[in-house]
N, C-alpha and C positions, 0 to 999 in steps of 0.2 A: 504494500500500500504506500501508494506517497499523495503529499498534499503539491500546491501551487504556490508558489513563493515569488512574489516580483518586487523589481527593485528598479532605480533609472534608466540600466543596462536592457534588462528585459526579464526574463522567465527563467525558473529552473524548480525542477523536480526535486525532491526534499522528501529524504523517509519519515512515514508519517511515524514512524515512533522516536524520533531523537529530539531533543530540544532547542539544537541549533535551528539555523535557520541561513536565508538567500547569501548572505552578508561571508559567511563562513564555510558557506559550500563553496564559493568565487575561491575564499584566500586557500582553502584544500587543495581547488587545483592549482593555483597561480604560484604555489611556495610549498613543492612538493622537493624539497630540497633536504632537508633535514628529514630523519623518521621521527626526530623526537617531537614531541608535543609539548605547549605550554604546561599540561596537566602533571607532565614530572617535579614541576615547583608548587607544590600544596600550598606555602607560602604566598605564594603569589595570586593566587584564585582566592584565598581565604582575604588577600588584603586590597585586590581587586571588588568582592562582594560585600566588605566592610566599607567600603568607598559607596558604592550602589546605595547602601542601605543608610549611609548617612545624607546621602541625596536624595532620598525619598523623605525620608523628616522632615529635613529641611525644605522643600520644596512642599510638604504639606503644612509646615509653619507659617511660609510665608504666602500661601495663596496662590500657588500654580499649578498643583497636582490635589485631586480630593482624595479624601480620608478614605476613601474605598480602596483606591486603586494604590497610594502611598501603603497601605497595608498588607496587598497583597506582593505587593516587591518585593514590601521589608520581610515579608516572611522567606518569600522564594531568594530572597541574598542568606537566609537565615542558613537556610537548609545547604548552601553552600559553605557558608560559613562553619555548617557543622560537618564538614564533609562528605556532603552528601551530592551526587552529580557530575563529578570529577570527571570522571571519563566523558563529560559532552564536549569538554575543550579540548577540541583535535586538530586546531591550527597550531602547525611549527614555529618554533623558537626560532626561527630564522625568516622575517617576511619584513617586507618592503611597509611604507606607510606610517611611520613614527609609531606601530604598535595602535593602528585601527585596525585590524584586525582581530587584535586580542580583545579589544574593546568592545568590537561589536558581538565577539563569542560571548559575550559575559551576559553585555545587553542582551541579547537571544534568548541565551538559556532561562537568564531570568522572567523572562518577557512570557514564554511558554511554561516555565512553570508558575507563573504568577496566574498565568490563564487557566490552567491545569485546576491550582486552586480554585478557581472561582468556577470551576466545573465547564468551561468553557473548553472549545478545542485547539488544538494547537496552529497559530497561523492565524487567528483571530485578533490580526492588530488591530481593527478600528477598536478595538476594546482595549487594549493596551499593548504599545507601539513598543520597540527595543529603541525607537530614535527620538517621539515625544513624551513619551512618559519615563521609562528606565532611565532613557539619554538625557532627561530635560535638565537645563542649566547648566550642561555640562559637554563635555569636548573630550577627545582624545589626548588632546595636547595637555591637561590637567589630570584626568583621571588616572592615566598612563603612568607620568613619571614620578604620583602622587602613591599609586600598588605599588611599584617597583620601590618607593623609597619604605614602605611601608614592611614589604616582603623582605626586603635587607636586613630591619630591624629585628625582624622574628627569626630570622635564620641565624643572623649573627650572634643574638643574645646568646641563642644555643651552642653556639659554636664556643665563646667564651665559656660559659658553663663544661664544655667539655674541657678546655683547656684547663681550667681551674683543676678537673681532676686528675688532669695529666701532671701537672703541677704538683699536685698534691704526693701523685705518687713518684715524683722524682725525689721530693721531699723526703719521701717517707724510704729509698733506699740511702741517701744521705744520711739518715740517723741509721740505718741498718749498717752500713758503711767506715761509718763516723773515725774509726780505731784504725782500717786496713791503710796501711802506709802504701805509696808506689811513688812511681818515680814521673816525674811530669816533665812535657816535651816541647818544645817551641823548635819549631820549622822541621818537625821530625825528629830532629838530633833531640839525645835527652838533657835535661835540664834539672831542676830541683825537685827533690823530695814532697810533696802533698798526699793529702788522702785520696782514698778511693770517694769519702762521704764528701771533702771538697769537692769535686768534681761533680759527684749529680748536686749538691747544691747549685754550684752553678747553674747546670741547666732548668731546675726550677726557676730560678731568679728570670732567666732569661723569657723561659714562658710568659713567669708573671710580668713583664715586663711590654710583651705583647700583648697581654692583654688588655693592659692599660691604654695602650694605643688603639688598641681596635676601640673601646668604649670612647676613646676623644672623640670619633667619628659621629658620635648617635645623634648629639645634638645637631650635626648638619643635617642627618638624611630626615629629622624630624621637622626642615623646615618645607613647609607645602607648596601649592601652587593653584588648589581651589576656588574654582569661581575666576580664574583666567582666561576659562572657554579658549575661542580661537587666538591664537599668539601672546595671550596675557592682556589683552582687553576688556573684557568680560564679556564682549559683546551677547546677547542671548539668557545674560544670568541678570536675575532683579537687581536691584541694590544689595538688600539685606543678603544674598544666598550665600555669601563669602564665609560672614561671621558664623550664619546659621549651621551651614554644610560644617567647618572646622569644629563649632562644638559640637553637634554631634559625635563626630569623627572621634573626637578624644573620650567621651563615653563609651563609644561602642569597641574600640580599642586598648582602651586601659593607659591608654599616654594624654597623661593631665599638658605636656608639653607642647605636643601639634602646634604648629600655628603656619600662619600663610607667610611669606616673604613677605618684605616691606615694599619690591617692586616689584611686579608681578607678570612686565614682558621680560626683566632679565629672570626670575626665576623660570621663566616656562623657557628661553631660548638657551641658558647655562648646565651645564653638565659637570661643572666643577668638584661634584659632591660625589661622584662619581668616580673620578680620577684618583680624588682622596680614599675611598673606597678600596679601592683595585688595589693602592697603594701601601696600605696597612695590610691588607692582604697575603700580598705579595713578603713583604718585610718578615709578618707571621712567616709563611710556608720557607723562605730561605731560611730564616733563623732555626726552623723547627726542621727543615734538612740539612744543615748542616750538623745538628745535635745528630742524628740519626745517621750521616755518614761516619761520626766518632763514634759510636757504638758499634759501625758495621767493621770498623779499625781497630775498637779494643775487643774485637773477638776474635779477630782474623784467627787462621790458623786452623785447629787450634792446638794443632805440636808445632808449625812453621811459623807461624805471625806472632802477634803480640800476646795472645789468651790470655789479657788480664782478666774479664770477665766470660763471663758464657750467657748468651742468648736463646732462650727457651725454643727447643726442634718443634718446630710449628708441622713442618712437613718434611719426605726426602729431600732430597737438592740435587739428584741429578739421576739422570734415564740408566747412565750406565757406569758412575761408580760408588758401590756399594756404601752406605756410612756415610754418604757425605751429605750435611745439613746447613744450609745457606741463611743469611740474613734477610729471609723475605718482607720480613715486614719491614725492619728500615726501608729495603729498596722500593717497597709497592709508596712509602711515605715520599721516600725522593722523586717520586714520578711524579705526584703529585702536585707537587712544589714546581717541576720544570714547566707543567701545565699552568699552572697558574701565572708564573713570572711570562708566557707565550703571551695567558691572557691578560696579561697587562698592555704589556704592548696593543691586543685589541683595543681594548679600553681606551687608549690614547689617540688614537689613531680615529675612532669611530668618534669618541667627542670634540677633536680637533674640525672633522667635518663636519658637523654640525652646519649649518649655513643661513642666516638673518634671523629671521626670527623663530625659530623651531629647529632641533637636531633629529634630522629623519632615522638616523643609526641605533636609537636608543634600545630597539631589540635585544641586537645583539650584544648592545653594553650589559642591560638583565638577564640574556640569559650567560655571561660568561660569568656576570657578579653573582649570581645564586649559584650557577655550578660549581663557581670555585669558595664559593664560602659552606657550599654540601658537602663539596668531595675533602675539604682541608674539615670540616668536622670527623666524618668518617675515617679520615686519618689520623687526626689525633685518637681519637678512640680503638681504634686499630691495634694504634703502637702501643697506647697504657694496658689495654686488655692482653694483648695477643707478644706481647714484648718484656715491654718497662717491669710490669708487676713480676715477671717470673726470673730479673736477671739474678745472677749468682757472678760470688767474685774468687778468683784462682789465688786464696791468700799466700799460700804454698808459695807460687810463681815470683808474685809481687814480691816477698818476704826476702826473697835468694836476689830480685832485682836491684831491693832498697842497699841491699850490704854487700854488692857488689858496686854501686854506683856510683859511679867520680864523680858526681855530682854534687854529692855533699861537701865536698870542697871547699863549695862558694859560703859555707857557714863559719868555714874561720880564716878566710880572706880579711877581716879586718883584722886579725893576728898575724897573716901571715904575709900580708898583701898579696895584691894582685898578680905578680909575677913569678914568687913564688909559689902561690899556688895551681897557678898554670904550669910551673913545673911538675911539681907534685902530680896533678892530673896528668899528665903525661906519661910521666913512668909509672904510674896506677895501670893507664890503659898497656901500656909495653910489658910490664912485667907480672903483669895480673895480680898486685898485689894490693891486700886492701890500703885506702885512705888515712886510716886512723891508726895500721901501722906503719907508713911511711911519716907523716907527722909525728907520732913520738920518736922516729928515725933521726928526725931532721933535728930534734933537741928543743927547740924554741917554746915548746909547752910541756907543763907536765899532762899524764895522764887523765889527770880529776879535769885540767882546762877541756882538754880535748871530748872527755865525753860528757862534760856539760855544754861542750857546743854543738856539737853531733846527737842531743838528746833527742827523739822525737817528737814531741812536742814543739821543741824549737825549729824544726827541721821545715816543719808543716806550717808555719806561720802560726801554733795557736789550732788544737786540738777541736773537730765538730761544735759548732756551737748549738744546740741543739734548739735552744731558745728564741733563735731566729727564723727560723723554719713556719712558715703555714701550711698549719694544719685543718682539716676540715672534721667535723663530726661524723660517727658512722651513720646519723638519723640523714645526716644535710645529704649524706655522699648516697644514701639510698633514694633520698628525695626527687635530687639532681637525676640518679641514672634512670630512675623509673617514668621520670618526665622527658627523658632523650629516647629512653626504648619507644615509649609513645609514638615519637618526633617522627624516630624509622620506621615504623611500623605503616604509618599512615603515606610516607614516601618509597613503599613497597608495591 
């Protein structure tokens, strides 16, 4: 069965059981380029029909949609809102139009299921239109880059929230850690004495460190562009539809913050928030593979490389030699990372062209900013589940490292100065003999000097401090995970 759908163009056939409509059967064929669909970003359809539905309030507030038909929109954004209809958004992430496409899938669906409710058939616009009543007061150019900033915010939060726990459990091998001495290395060559618990501390720090950065972002992507209509004019929206549209929006959203831009053609034609976006992104993912390249180094081996630690056998590692078990999850982490620093460079490129008053690119700017702020959550979580949580450390190894290491050396250079102890280190490494007894060789210290400067303690700058460390509760941490299981569940 199909119904009759017409539009400026002309006519088209439309199964009568979907909720799309003429608007989205065109953008099917015309942007069959990508297989993937809007509907892979839940996020985005959720903050796309939280927009809808704050347009319907408002537009029944201020007298240009009646209380009938303002109700049944609100419901049918509702039912999207609760994830319910997902699968009618079957236009690609990749289409021409500043994202009228995506718009008018939205308008549609809801438009039919609004009809639906009202017992009505599907395709029954003179009763309520996807362009004067869903659409009214409003434009592509507002609604669009209004979800999109909207869908960042929900995605990111979560993405921090995961990092938090990645964080936490860097942390939490740090205090495991805390006592194991090794030998630490700058440019490869080795270098001074630290701990094993030094070391993941740092890389907590460094998470928490992005994290902070990614949250500077929030307050830009919460600045709007509602009630700009066509190029940031308003043309088509009443006076009042500005104010009304944004407070609702902050109700029906839970962000008391929302507000419109102060200009509102450079909010609708700027993409700035955007760039900053991709950019903390990006900074995340390098920082968070490069930790992950140093764990795929301190396991090397693990009789030939470094095997300071050991990284949990997730799976075999190779077709045909036996026993042999690879750092997969660092690497599937590092993939992700080169992906997303590609899509940066999108990013830059597609809001650079932007052109006068609207940037038609903005598609592809959403869907590279949700995918890489989806695929870098599922990589943190990846690595803390499938990695971080299960490493072990070869004390053994490190132990025979620390007291062999000419490194320590550099701990009674101001005894010995610097030349001599670059001798000393020398014929440490020639003669293989230890550090501590070539310096009591050499006479200039006694004993008791000597291994109170080679103590470990001293060695390490200052033993785990354990009390600097964030930690998170087991309530918060099951809170957190059970609201992320959610997250994938519904992006499944």
């Amino acid at each position: 069965m199909v119904r009759i759908e017409r539009d400026s163009l002309g006519e088209r056939e439309i199964p009568d059981d979907v909720y799309w409509g003429i608007n989205t059967a065109r953008a099917v064929e015309n942007f069959f380029i990508s297989p993937r669909q809007i509907n892979i970003y839940p996020d985005l359809l959720v903050a796309f029909a939280q927009v809808k539905q704050a347009a319907a309030r408002a537009n029944r507030d201020i007298g240009v949609l009646d209380a009938e038909r303002a109700e049944l929109i609100d419901r049918a954004a509702q039912d999207i809102i609760d994830g319910k209809l997902h699968d009618q958004f079957v236009v690609g992430v990749i289409q021409g139009g500043a994202g009228t496409s995506t718009n008018m899938n939205v308008n549609e669906v809801i438009a039919n299921r609004a009809l639906e409710l009202a017992g009505r058939k599907f395709g029954e616009y003179d009763y309520i239109s996807p362009n004067d009543h869903v659409n009214r007061s409003q434009s592509t150019n507002d609604t669009y880059p209004t979800a999109v900033k909207l869908a960042l915010v929900y995605t990111m939060r979560r993405l921090t929230q995961e990092m938090r726990l990645l964080r936490n459990s860097f942390a939490a091998k740090g205090r495991e850690f805390k006592d194991v001495l090794k030998v630490g290395r700058t440019q490869m060559q080795d270098a001074v004495p630290m701990t094993v618990g030094q070391e993941f501390r740092g890389f907590s720090t460094t998470i928490g460190e992005d994290i902070d950065r990614i949250e500077d972002v929030w307050p830009l992507l919460q600045e709007m562009n509602l009630g700009a209509t066509a190029i940031g004019t308003g043309i088509t929206a009443p006076p009042d539809y500005a104010k009304a549209v944004i407070r609702h929006l902050r109700v029906i959203t839970g962000h008391p913050d929302l507000h419109n831009g102060p200009d509102l053609i450079e909010a609708t034609s700027d993409t700035g928030v955007f760039i900053s976006t991709s950019s903390v992104l990006k900074r995340a993912a390098m920082k968070l593979s490069k930790i992950c390249s140093d764990l795929r180094l301190l396991s090397s081996g693990p009789q030939a490389g470094l095997g300071e630690i050991n990284l949990p056998a997730v799976q075999a590692g190779s077709s045909i030699m036996p026993g042999k078990v690879n750092p997969v999850i660092p690497e599937a982490v590092n993939q992700v990372a080169f992906v997303i620093a590609g899509a940066d460079i999108t990013v830059s490129f597609a809001a650079e062209a932007g052109q006068l008053q609207l940037n038609a690119f903005e598609p592809v700017i959403a869907h590279v900013l949700l995918q890489n702020s989806t695929w870098l959550r599922r990589a943190v979580r990846t690595l803390r589940i499938n990695c971080v949580d299960g490493i072990t450390v070869n004390e053994e190894r490190l132990e025979q490292q620390v007291a062999t290491s000419v490194g320590v050396v550099t701990a009674l250079m101001p005894q010995l100065g610097y030349l001599r102890a670059a001798q000393i280190a020398k014929e440490a490494l020639h003669s293989g003999r230890s550090i501590r007894e070539l310096v009591l060789e050499d006479g200039r210290l006694t004993e008791q000097e000597v291994d109170a400067a080679l103590d470990p303690t001293d060695l390490s700058g200052g033993l785990f401090d354990t009390g600097q460390m964030p930690k998170l509760t087991p309530e918060l941490i099951a809170q957190m995970e059970a609201a992320l299981d959610e997250a994938d569940r519904r992006e499944r």
